[in-house]
N, C-alpha and C positions, 0 to 999 in steps of 0.2 A: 839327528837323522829324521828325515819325513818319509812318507811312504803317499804314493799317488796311486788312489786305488780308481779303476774306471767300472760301475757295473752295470748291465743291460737287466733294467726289468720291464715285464711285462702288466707290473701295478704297481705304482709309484707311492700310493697312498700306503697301500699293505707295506712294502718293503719302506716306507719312508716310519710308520707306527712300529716297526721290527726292530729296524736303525734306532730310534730314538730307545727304544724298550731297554735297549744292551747299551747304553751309556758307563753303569756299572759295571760290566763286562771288559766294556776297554778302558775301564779306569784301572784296574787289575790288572788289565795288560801292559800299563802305563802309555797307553795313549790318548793322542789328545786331539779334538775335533779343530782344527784350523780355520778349515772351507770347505764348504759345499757348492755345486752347481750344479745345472741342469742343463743338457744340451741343447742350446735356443733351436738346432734341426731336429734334432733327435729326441723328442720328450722323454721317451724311456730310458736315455741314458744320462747315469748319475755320476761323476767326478769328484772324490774326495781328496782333501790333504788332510792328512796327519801327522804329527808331532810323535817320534817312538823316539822312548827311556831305552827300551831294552829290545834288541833285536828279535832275538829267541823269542820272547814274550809274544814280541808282534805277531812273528809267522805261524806262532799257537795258534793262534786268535785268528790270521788268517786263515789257516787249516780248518778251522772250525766252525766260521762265518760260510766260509763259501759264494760271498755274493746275497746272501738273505734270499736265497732261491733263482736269480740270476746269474748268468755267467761272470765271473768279474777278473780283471787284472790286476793288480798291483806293480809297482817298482819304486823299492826303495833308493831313496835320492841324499845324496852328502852335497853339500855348499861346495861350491867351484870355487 
């Protein structure tokens, strides 16, 4: 299962050293960094995939993240 998280921040830099800092965090959670982008309009907004083991695990870890102080979305995605 992946999970496509969208988040708006307001510093990219802070929330990009935040993001990297919790690698360990979602290595516990068992997830796994995919991709990353950056929205070529919208510089503030960051687009992740990830690789989730374990459901529950994920949405801990989302509940707890929050966006790294940006709003953010997620939705978990299964192969068509």
């Amino acid at each position: 299962m992946q999970i496509l998280c969208q988040i708006d921040t307001t510093d990219y830099e802070g929330w990009r050293r935040a993001f990297d800092a919790d690698a360990p965090r979602r290595m516990e959670a068992g997830l796994t960094l995919l991709q990353i982008w950056r929205d070529a309009d919208a510089r503030s907004r960051v687009l992740l995939l990830l690789e989730a083991n374990d459901r529950p695990l994920a949405e801990e870890w989302l509940r707890r993240e929050g966006g790294f102080g940006g709003p953010m979305t997620a939705t978990f995605l299964e192969f068509a």
